[in-house]
C-alpha positions in Angstrom: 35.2 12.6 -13.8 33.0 15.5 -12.1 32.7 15.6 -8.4 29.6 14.4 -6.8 28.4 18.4 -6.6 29.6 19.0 -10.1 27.4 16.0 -11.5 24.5 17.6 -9.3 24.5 21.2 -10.7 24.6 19.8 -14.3 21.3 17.5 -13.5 19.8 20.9 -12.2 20.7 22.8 -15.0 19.8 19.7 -17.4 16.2 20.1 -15.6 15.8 23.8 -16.0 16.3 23.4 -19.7 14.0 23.3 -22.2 13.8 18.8 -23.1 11.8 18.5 -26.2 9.3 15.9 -26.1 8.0 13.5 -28.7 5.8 15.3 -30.3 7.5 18.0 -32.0 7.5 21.5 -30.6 6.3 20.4 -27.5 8.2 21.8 -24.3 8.6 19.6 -21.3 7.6 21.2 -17.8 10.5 21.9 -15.0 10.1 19.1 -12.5 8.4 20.3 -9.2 9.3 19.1 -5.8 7.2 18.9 -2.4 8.5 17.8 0.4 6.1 16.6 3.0 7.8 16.5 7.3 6.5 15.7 10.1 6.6 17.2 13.8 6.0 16.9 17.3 4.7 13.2 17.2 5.6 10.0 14.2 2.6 8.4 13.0 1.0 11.4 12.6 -0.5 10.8 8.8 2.2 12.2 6.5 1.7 9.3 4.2 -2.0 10.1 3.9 -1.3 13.6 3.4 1.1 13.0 1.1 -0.9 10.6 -1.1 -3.8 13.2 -0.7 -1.7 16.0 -1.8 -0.8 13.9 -5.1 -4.5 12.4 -5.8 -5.6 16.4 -5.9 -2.4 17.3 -8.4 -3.5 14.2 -10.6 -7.3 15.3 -11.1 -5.7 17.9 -12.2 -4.2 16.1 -15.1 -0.3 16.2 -14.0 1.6 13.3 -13.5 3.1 12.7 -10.3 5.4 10.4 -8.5 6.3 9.8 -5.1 9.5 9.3 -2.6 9.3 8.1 1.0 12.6 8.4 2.9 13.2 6.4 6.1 15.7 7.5 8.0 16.5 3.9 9.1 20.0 2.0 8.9 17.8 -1.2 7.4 18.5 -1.3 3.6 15.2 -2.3 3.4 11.9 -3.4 4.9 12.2 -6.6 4.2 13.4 -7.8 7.3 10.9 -6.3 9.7 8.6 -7.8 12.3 5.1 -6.3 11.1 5.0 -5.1 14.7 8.2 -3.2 14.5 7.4 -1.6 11.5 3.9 -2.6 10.2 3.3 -4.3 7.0 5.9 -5.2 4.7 5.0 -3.6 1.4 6.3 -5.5 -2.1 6.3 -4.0 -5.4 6.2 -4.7 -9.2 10.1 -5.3 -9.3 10.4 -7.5 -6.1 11.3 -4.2 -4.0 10.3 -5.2 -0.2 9.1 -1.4 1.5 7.7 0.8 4.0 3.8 0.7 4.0 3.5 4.1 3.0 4.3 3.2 -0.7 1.2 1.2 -0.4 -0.7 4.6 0.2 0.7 5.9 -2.9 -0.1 3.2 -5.0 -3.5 2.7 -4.3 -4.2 6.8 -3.8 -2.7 7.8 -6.9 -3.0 4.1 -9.2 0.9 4.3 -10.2 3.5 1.0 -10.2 6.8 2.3 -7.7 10.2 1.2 -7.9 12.1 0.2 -4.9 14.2 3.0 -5.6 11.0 5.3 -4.4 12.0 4.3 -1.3 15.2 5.6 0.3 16.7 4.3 3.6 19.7 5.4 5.2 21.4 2.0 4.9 20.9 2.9 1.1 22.3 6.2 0.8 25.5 5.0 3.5 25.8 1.6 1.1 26.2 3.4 -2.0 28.6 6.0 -0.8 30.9 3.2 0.4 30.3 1.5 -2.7 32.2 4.7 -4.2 34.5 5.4 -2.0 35.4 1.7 -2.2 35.9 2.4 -6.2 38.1 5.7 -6.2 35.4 7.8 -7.4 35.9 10.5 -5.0 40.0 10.4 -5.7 41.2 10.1 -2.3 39.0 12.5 -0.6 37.7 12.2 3.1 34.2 11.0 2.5 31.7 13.0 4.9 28.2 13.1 6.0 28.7 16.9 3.9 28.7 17.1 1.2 29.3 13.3 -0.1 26.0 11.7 2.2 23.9 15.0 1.0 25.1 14.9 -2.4 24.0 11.5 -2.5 20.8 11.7 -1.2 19.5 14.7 -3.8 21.2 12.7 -6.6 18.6 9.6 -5.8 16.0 12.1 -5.9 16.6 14.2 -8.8 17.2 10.8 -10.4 14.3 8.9 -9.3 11.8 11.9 -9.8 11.8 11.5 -13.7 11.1 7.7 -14.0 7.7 7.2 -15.3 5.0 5.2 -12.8 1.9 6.0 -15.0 0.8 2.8 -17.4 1.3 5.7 -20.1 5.2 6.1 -19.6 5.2 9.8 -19.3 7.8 11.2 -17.1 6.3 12.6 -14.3 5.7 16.5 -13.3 5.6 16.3 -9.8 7.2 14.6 -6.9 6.2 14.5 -3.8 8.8 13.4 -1.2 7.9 11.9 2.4 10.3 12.7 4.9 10.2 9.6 7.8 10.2 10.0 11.5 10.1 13.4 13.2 11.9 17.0 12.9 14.7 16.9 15.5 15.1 13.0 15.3 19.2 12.5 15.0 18.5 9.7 12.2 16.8 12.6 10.2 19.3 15.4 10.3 21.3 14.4 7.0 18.2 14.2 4.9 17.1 17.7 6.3 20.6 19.2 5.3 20.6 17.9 2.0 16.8 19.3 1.3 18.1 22.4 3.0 21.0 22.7 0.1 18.2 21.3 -2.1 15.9 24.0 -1.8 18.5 26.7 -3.5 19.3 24.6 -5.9 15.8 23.7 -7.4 14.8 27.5 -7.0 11.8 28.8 -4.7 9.1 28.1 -7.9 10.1 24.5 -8.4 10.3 23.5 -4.3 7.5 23.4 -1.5 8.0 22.2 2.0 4.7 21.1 3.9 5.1 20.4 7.5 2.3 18.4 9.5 2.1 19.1 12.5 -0.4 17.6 15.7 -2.8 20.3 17.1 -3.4 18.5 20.8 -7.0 18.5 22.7 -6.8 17.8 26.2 -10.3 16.6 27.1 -10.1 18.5 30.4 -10.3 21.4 29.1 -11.1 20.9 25.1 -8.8 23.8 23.8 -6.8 23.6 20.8 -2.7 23.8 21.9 -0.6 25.7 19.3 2.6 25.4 21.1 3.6 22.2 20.1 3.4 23.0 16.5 4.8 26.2 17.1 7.9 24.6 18.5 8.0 22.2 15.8 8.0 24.9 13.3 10.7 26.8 15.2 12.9 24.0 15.2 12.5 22.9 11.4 13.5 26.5 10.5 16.4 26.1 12.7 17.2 23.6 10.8 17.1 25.9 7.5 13.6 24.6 5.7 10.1 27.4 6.1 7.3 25.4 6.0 4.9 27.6 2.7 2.0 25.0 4.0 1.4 23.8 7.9 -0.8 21.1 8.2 -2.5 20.5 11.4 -3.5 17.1 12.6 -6.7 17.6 15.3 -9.7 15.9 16.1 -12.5 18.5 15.6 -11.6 21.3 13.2 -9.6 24.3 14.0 -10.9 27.6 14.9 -10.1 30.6 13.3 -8.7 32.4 16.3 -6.2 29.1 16.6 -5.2 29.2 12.7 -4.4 33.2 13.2 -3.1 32.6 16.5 -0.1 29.5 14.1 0.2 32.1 11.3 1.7 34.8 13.5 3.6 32.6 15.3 4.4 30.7 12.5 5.4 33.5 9.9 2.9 32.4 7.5 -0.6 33.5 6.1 -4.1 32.4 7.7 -4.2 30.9 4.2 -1.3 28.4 4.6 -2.6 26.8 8.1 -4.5 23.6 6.7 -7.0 21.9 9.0 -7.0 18.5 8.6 -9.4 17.3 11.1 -10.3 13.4 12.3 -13.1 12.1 9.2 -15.1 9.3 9.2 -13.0 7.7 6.0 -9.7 8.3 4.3 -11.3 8.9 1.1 -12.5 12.3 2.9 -9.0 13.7 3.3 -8.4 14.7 -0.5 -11.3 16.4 -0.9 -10.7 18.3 3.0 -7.4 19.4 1.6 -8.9 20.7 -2.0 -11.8 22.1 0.3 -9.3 24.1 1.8 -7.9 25.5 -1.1 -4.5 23.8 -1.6 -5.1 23.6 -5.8 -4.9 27.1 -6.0 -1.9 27.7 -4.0 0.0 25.1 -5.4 -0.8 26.6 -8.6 0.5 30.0 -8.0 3.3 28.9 -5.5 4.7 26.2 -8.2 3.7 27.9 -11.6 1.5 25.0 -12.4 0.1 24.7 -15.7 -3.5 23.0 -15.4 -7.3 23.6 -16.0 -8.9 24.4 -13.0 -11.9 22.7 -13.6 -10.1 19.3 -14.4 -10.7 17.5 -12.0 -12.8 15.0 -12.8 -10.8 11.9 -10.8 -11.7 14.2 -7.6 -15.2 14.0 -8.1 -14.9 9.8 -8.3 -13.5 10.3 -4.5 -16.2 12.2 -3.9 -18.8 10.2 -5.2 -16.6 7.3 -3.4 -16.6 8.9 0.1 -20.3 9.4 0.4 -20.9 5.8 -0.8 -19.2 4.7 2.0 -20.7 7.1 4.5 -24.7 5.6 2.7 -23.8 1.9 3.4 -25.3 0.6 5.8 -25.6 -3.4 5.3 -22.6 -5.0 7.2 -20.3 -8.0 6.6 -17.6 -9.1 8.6 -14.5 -11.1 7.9 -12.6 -13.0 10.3 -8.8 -12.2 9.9 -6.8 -15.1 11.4 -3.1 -13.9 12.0 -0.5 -14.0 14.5 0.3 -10.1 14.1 -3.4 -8.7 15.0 -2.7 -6.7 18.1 -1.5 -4.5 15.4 -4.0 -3.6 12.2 -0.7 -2.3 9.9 0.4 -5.3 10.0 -2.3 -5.9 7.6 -2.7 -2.4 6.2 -2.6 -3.8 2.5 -5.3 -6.9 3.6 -7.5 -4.5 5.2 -7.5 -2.1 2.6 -7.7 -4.7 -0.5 -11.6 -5.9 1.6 -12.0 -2.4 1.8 -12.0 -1.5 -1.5 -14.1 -4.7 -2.5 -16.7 -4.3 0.3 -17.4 -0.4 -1.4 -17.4 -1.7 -4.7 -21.0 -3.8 -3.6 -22.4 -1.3 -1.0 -21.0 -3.3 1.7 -19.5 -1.8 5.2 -17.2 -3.9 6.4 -16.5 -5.6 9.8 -13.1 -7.5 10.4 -13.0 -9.6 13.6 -9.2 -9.8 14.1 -8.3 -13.3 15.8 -5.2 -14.2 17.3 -4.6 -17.7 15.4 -2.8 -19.5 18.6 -6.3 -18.3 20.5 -8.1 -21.1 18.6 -5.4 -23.8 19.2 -6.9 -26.5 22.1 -4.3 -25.5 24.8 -5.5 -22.3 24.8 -8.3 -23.6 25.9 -7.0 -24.7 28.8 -4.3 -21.7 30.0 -6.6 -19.0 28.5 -10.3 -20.0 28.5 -11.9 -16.8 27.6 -9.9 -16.2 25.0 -10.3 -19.5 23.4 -14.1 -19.3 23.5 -14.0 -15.6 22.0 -11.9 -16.9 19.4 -14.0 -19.5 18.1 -17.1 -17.0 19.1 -15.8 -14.5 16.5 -14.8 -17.3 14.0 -18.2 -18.8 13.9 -20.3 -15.6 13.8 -18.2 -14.3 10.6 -19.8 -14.0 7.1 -16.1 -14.7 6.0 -12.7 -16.2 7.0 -9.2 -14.9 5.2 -6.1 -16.4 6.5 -3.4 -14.2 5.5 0.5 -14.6 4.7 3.0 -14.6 7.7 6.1 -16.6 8.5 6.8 -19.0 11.6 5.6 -22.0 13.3 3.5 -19.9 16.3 -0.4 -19.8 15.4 -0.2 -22.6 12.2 -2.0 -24.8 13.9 -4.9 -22.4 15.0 -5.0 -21.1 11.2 -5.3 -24.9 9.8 -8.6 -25.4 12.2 -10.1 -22.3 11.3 -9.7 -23.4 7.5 -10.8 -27.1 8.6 -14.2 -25.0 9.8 -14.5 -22.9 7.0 -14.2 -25.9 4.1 -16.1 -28.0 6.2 -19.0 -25.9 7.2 -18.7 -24.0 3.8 -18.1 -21.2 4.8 -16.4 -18.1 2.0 -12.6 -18.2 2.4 -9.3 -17.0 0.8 -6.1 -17.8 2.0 -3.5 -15.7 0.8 0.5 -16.8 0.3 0.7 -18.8 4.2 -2.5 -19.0 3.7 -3.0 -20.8 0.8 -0.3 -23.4 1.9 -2.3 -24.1 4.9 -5.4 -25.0 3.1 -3.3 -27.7 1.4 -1.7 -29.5 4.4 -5.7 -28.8 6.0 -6.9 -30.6 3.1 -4.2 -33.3 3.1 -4.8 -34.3 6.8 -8.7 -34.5 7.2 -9.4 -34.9 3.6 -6.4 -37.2 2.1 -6.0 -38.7 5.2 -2.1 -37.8 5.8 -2.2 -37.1 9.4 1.9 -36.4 9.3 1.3 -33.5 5.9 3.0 -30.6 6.7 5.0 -27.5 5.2 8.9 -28.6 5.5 9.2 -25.1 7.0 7.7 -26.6 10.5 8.4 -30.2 10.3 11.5 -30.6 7.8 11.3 -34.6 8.3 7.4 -35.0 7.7 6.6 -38.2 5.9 3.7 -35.3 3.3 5.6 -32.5 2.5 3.0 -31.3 0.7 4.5 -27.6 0.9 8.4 -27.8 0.3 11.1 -24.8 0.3 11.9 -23.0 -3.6 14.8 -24.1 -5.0 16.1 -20.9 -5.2 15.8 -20.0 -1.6 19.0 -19.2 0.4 18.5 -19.8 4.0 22.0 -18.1 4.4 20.8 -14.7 4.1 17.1 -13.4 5.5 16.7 -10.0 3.3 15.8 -10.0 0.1 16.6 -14.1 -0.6 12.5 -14.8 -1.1 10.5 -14.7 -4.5 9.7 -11.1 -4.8 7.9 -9.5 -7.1 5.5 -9.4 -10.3 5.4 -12.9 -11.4 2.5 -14.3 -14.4 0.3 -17.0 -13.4 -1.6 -18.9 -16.2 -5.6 -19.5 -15.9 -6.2 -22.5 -18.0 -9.4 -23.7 -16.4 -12.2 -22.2 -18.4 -14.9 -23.0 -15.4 -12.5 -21.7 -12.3 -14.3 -18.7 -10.3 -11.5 -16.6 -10.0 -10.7 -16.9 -13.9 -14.3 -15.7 -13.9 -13.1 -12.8 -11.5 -10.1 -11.8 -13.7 -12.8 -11.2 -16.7 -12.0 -14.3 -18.5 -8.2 -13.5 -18.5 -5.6 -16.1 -19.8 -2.7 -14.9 -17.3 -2.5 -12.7 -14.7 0.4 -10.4 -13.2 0.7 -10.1 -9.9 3.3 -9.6 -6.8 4.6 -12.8 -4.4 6.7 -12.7 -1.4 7.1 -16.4 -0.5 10.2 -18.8 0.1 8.0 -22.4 0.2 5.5 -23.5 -2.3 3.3 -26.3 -2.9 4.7 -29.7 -3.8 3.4 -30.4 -7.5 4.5 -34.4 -6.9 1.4 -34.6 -5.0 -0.7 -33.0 -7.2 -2.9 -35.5 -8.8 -3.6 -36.7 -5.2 -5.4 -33.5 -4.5 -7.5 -32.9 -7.9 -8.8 -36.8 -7.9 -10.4 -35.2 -4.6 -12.1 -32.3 -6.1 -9.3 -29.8 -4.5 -7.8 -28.4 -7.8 -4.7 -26.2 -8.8 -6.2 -23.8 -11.4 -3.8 -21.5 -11.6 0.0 -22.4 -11.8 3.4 -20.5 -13.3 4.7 -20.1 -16.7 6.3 -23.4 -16.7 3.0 -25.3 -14.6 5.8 -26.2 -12.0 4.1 -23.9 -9.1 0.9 -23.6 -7.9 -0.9 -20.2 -8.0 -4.6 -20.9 -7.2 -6.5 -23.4 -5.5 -9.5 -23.9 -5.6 -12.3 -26.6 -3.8 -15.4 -28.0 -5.6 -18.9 -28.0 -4.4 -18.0 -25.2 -2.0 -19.3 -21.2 -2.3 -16.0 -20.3 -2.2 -13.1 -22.0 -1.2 -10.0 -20.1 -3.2 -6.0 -20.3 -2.0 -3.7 -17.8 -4.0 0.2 -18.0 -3.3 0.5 -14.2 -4.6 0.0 -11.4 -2.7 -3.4 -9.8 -4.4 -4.0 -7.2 -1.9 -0.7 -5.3 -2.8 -2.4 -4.2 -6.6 -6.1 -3.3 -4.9 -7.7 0.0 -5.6 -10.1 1.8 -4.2 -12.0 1.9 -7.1 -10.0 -0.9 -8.9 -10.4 -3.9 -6.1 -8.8 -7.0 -6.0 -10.5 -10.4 -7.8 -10.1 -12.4 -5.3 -10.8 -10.3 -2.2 -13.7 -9.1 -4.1 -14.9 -12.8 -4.5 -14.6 -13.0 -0.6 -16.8 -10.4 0.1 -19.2 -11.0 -2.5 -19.5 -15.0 -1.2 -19.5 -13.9 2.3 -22.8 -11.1 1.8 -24.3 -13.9 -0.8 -24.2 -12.3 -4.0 -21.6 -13.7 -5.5 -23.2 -16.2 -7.7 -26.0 -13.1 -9.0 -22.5 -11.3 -9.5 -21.1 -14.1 -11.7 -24.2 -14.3 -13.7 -24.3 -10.6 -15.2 -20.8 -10.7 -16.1 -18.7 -9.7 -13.3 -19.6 -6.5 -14.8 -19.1 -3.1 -12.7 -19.9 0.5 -13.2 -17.6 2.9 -15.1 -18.1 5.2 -11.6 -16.2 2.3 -9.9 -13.1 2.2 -11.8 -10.6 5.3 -12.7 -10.8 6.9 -16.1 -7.7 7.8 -18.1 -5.6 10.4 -18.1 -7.6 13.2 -19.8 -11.1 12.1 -17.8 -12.7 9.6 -20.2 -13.8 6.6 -19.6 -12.4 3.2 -21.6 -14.7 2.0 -24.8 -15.9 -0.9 -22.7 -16.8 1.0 -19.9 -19.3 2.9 -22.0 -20.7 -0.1 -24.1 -21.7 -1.8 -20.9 -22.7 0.5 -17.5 -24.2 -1.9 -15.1 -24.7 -0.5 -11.9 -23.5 -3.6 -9.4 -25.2 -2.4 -6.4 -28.6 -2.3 -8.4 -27.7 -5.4 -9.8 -27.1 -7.4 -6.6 -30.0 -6.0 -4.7 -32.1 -7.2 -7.1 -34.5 -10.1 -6.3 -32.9 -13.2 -7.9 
């Protein structure tokens, strides 16, 4: 067997070969890395940037991937408070994962493996693994080489598997590198990208460092220091930055971008401003604005047209849409994790994306679910009566997924208001469940329903634990993943939404479902299950008759939105809650080729040039 470094050369040399593809005489390009750091503060938008950096490399027609490393002991996200961490993020194959991936999925419209997203508590589990085997023959395993070894294996390895719908291995890879230069969590993954560099070559490896550009309002003058330190210390460390990426909040002058490149020891040209916007959809065209296609084009040897970038101009056309709207709808969120919004990056984004597909800004009134329970009422007055305030004066209500007792009650009143007032709602995963214990108690008359996760010994269990669930262990023991759920009723809105569809695939996270002995008590009320799993034992989709729209999912919809791809049934939210959605039903749920993606190549699909509806035309129409 080869050592771990022996194994590593031969992938390197493997990629600098020649690989035939299918088509006969067809070379393969080398793969090309970029890895994106961070300095002087975390949180500082390396995710955005690096989903930015791969949405301007795709318009250009390559295919790209992306890695986010955490430097984190956690194997995974999974068991994260959303207010240690934000969101928990869940892919295709169940993978539970840092936010970020979310940024990559919806910026660049590829499907990620939990592979794309390396911890430590990965890298250290499958080292001991190893060791635990023989396979290093009696060696003393070390942080170097065996840790760094390790950690450019999973790269190089995860770097060719395809996330395109077309299956073609991918071109690029852009890698995120967690946390912040200097952090003691981060120093293995800089040594191993520092070996890395050498051993990918200079034309096949790009480091971009962001870094914050501070202005004190006292005075209003750009700082370079801290980036100059940052940069300093990362080349300590053995990486150059070829691009620095400064953060700021008004854009850079040109005696502060001369004043980083001497300090720096790069060009005028490699100092990127990336300065506060009004919408994220502006940062990909700020970046090609600043002439990052041409450099990676040189720096890398890409092979590209340079005047293919016809996905681009989409963001363009996307990001002054949303600057134009001006008709407002708000949603009221009701969650027990709103004192911070990535707790529902995914949620936000997902009414986000539907909102600018109908020429809607939107408005979400974030209330604290246990701030519309009655005893709030009488600890915390104000906040009880701003609750309810917000509640009432919303076009909307969307009660997303969570875990834990804490707030339930405060959720199941606000969808006791919404049904009963009919007002538009969606509850998603927690959500959903609550609309059926709701129902059951003011509508079914079972005072004692309840989810067996809060009352184990309720005389309704009307929401029960999954079979499968093992209370033993917390990470990774829920149903994860891309699961199919069946539409069978012909007449249900959101089979309408899904364009007819028979199934659908989309991602759960969820260890309780709905109780399908009870389910005949429900529909003989009008409250019916229109959606349910392959073998009709779960319930998918509810939905409530003679109501605008009144629709429970127990998937997790907002984790396949796209900006210009949005979710059915967040789309169906804001469409209820601004009025239009029943205009919207009658032409056909039908929207404009400029609001979805085109292939590959630029075209647009057959059906998209049959039928090209403009939906904002459409709904402003006079019914």
């Amino acid at each position: 067997m080869l050592p771990v470094s022996g194994r590593i050369l031969r992938n390197f040399q493997r990629l600098r070969l020649t690989r035939c593809s299918r088509a006969q005489g067809e070379t393969k390009r080398q793969m090309k890395y970029i890895l994106v750091t961070g300095g002087v503060i975390s949180g500082i938008g390396k995710g955005i940037i690096a989903s930015s950096i791969g949405t301007i490399l795709k318009s250009c027609g390559l295919h790209v991937t992306s890695i986010k490393i955490d430097p984190y002991i956690n194997i995974d996200a999974g068991t994260f408070s959303p207010y240690e961490h934000g969101e928990v993020f869940v892919l295709d194959d169940g993978g539970e994962v840092d936010l970020d991936l979310g940024n990559y999925e919806r910026f660049l419209d590829i499907r990620l493996t939990r592979d794309n997203n390396i911890t430590t508590g990965k890298i250290y589990q499958s080292v001991i693994n190893k060791e635990r085997k023989g396979d290093y023959l009696g060696k003393t395993v070390q942080v170097v080489p065996h840790i760094t070894d390790a950690i450019q294996e999973w790269v190089v390895r995860q770097a060719l598997i395809p996330v395109d719908n077309d299956g073609v291995e991918p071109e690029v890879c852009v890698i995120e590198l967690g946390g912040t230069v200097g952090d003691i969590e981060s120093m293995p993954f800089i040594e191993a990208f520092r070996q890395f560099q050498f051993k990918a070559k200079r034309e096949n490896f790009c480091n971009i460092h962001v870094s914050l550009v501070p202005q004190p309002s006292t005075t209003g003058e750009q700082k370079t220091k801290p980036t100059q330190n940052s940069v300093r210390e990362l080349r300590g460390l053995g990486l150059s930055p070829d691009l620095i990426v400064c953060r700021c909040t008004t854009p850079m002058e040109k005696s502060v971008k001369e004043k980083i490149s001497m300090f720096c020891h790069v060009e005028p040209e490699q100092v990127i401003c990336v300065y506060d916007v009004c919408s994220l959809y502006r940062v990909p065209l700020l970046l090609e604005a600043e002439g990052v296609v041409g450099y990676f084009k040189e720096r890398l040897n890409l092979q590209f047209e340079a005047n293919s970038r016809r996905l681009l101009n989409k963001w363009k056309e996307m990001a002054d849409r949303y600057d134009r709207t001006l008709e407002t709808c708000s949603i009221a969120l009701v969650g027990k994790y709103t004192k911070l919004s990535d707790s529902y990056a995914s949620v936000i984004k997902a009414l986000e994306h539907a909102a600018l597909a109908i020429n809607q800004k939107l408005e979400v009134k974030y209330i604290d679910s246990a701030d519309l329970e009655p005893c709030r009422q009488l600890d915390e007055p104000v906040k009880y009566h701003e609750a309810w305030q917000n509640l009432c004066s919303a076009n909307g209500v969307l009660v997303p997924g969570g875990f834990g007792f804490r707030g339930t009650e405060g959720k199941i009143l606000a969808i006791a208001w919404a049904r009963r007032q009919k007002k538009p709602f969606l509850g998603v995963c927690l959500g959903m469940q609550l609309a059926v214990v709701e129902f059951a108690r003011n509508a079914l008359n079972w005072s004692d329903a309840n989810s067996t996760e809060f009352n184990p010994n309720t005389k309704y269990p009307v929401v029960i634990d999954m079979p499968e669930h093992n209370p033993g262990e917390m990470g990774g023991t829920m149903r994860l993943g891309k699961r199919k759920t069946i539409l069978k009723e012909k007449n249900s809105v959101l089979r309408r939404l899904y364009k007819d569809c028979d199934y659908i695939e989309e991602r759960h996270r969820h260890r309780y479902e709905v109780n399908p002995e009870m389910r005949s008590n429900f529909e003989e009320k009008g409250f019916r299950f229109v959606g349910q799993d392959v073998e009709g034992e779960r319930m998918e989709i509810i939905e409530l008759d003679e109501h605008p729209y009144f629709v429970g999912v127990q998937y997790h919809p907002e984790f396949t939105s796209r900006p210009m791809k949005p979710s059915p049934p967040y789309l169906g939210l804001m469409l209820a809650a601004s009025g239009k959605l029943q205009r919207y039903l009658e032409k056909g749920c039908r929207l404009s080729p400029r609001d979805t993606y085109s292939d590959q190549s630029g075209s647009s699909s057959p059906d998209s040039e049959i039928v090209d509806l403009k939906l904002s035309a459409i709904l402003t129409q006079e019914s």
